[in-house]
C-alpha positions as CSV (number, residue, x, y, z in Angstrom):
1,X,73.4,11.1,-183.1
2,X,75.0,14.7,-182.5
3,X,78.5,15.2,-181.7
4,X,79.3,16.3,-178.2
5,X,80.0,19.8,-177.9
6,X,79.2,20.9,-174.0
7,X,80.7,19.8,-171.1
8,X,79.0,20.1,-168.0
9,X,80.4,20.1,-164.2
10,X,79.0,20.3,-161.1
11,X,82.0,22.0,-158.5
12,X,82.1,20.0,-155.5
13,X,83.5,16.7,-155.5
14,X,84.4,17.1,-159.5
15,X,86.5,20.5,-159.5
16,X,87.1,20.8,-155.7
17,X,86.6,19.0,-152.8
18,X,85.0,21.9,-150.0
19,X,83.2,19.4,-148.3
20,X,85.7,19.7,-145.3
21,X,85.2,23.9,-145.2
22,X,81.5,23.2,-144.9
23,X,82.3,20.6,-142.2
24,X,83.9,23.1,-140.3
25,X,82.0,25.9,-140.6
26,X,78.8,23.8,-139.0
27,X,81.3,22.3,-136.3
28,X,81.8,26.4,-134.7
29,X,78.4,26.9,-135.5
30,X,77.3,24.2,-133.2
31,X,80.2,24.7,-130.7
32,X,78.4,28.1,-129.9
33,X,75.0,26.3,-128.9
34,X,77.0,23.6,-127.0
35,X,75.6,20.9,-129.4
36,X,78.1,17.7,-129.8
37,X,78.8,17.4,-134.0
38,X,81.2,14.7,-134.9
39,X,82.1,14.1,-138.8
40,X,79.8,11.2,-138.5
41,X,77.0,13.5,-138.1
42,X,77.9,16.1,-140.5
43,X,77.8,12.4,-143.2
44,X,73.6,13.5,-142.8
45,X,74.0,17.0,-143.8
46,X,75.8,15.7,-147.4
47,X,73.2,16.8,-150.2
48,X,70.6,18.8,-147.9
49,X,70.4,22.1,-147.9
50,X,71.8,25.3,-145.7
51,X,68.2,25.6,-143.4
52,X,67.9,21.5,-143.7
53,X,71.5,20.8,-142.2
54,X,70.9,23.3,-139.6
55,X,67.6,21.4,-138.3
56,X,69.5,17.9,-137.7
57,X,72.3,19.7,-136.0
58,X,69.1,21.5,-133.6
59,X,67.6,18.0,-133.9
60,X,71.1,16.6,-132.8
61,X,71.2,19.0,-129.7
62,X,67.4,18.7,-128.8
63,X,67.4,22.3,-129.2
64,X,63.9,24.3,-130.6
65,X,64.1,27.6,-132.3
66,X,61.9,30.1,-134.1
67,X,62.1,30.6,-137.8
68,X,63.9,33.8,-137.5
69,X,66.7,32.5,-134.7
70,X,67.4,29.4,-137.6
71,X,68.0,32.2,-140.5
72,X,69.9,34.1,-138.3
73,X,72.3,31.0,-137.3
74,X,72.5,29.7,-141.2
75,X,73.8,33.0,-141.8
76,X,76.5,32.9,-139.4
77,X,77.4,29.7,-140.8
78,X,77.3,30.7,-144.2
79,X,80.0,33.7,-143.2
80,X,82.2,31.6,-141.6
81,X,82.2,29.3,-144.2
82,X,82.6,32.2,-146.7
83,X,85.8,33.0,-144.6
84,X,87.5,29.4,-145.2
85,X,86.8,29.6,-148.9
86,X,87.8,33.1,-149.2
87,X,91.4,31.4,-148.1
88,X,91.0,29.0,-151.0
89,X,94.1,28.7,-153.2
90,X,94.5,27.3,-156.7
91,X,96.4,24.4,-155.0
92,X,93.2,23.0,-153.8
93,X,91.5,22.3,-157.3
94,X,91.5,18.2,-157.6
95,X,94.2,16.5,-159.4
96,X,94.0,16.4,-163.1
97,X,91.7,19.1,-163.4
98,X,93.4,21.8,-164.4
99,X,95.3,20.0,-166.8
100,X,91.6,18.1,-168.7
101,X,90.1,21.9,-168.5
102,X,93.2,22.8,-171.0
103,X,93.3,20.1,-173.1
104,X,89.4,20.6,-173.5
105,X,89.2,24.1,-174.4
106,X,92.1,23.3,-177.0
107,X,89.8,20.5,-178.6
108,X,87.3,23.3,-179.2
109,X,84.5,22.3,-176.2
110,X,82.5,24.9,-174.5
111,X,81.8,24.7,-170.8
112,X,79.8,25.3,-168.1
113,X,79.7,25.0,-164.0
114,X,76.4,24.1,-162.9
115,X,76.0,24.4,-159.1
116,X,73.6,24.7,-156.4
117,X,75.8,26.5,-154.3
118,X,75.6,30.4,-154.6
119,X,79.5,30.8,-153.7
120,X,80.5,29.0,-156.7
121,X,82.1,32.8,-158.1
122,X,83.6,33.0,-154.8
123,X,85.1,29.9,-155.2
124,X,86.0,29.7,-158.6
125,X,88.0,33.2,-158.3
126,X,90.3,31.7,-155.2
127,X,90.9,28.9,-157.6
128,X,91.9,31.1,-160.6
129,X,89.2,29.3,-162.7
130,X,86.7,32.1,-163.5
131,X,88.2,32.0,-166.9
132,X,87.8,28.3,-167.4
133,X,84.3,28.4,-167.7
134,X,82.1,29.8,-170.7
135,X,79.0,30.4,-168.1
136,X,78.5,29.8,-164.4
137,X,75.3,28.6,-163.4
138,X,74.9,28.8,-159.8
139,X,72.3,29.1,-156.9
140,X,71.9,32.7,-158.1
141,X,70.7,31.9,-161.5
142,X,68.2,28.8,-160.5
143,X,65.2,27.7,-158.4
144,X,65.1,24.4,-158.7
145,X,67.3,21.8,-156.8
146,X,69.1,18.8,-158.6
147,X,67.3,16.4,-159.0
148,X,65.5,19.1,-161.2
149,X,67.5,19.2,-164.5
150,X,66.8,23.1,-164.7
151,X,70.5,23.9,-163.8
152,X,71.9,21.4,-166.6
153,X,69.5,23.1,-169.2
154,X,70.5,26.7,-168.1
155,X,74.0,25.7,-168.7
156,X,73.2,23.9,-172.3
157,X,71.5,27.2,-173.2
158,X,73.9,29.3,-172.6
159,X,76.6,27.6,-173.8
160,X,74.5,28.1,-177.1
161,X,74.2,23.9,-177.7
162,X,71.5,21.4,-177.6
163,X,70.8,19.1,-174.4
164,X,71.5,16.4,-176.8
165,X,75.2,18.0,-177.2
166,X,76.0,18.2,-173.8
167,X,77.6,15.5,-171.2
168,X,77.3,16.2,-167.3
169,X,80.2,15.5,-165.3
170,X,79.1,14.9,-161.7
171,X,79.6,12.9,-157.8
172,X,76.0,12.7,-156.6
173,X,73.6,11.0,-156.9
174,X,70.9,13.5,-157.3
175,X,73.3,15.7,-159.9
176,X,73.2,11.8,-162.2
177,X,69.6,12.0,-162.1
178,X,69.2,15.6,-162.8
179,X,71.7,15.0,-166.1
180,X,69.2,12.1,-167.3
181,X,66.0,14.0,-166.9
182,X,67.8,17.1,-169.1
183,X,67.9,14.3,-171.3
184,X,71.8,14.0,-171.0
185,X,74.4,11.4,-170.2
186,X,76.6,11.9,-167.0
187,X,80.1,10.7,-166.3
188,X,80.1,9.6,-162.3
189,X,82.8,10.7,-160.3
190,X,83.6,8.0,-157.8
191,X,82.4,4.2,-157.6
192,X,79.8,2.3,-159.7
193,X,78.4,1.5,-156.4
194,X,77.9,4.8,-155.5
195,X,76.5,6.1,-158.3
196,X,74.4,2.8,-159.8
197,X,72.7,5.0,-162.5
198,X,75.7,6.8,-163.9
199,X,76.3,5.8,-167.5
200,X,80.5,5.3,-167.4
201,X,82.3,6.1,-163.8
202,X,85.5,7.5,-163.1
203,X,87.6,8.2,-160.0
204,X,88.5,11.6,-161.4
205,X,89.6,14.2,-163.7
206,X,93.1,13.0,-163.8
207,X,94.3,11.2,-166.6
208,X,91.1,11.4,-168.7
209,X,90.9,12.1,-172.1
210,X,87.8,13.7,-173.2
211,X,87.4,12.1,-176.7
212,X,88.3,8.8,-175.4
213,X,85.4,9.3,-172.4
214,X,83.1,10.4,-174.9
215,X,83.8,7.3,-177.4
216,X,83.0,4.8,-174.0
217,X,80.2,6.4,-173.2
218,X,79.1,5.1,-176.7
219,X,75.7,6.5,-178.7
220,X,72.6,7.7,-177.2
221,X,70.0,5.2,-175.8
222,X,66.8,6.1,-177.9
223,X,63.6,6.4,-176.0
């Protein structure tokens, strides 16, 4: 069994919560086409992506458009949602992150981002993380969606390290199962229950200690 070297996070939900910006953005976005979005609805746009979202929200409204109207609209979204995270300030990073980054680095681990979204530089920069990370792998970089482990094995590689060296740190489901078919184990952020096929769970960065994660996460299953 190889020692751990790499840690992997996905950004939403494990470095910083932008759910709500998103939220937001799609609420003006349907406010101009007089379509009714409650946060209720906007729970069926978690996970899907930018041209997806915007067909439940049409679907919400009963509303048809052409292909080009729908990339016109996703773009207006995606600027106003641009706008909110432009705003973002370091404040806003989850609790304990900041703090298990440090103490990670000092240990002598290299890390990596790995995120669908293609704002992540956007992001990390209004959180004063861009240094925190030894590569970004973003939406820019890859073509393959989690469940597809491509954006976990970017990240190994250019963190110079085996698969087998890395852990994924992530809060959905879909990110879980991408870590196990890169052939790596995943820490769960949140609830056993909602995330059954995570191999350890926590409720966050905060208080964590990475050798101490890594020692309950126990040896590789072989196979």
């Amino acid at each position: 069994m190889g020692k751990i070297k790499g840690l992997l996070f996905d950004l939403d939900g494990v470095i910083v919560d932008t759910a709500k910006y998103h939220y937001l953005a799609w609420k003006e976005l349907a406010d101009m086409l007089n379509i009714p979005f409650t946060e209720k609805d906007n729970e069926r746009l978690k996970g899907v992506s930018r041209m997806k979202s915007f067909e439940i929200i049409l679907e919400i409204g009963g509303l048809e458009l052409s292909e080009d109207e729908k990339e016109k609209y996703c773009g207006i979204k995606n600027e106003i949602y641009l706008e909110y995270i432009r705003k973002l300030r370091k404040e806003e990073v989850l609790p304990g992150v900041n703090v298990f980054l440090a103490d990670a680095r000092r240990k002598g681990y290299r890390m990596a981002l790995g995120s669908a979204s293609k704002n992540a530089g956007v992001i990390l920069s209004g959180l004063n993380l861009t240094e925190a990370f030894d590569a970004v792998i973003d939406g820019t970089k890859v073509k393959t969606a989690k469940p597809d482990p491509e954006v976990f094995l970017l990240g190994a590689k250019e963190l110079g390290l085996n698969r087998e060296a890395c852990i994924v740190f992530e809060d959905a489901r879909a990110g879980v199962e991408a870590a196990h078919n890169a052939g790596m184990k995943a820490v769960g952020i949140g609830t056993k229950e909602s995330l059954p096929n995570a191999d350890i769970c926590i409720p966050g960065l905060f208080g964590t200690n990475i050798e101490e994660l890594i020692r309950q996460l126990g040896p590789w299953r072989k196979g």
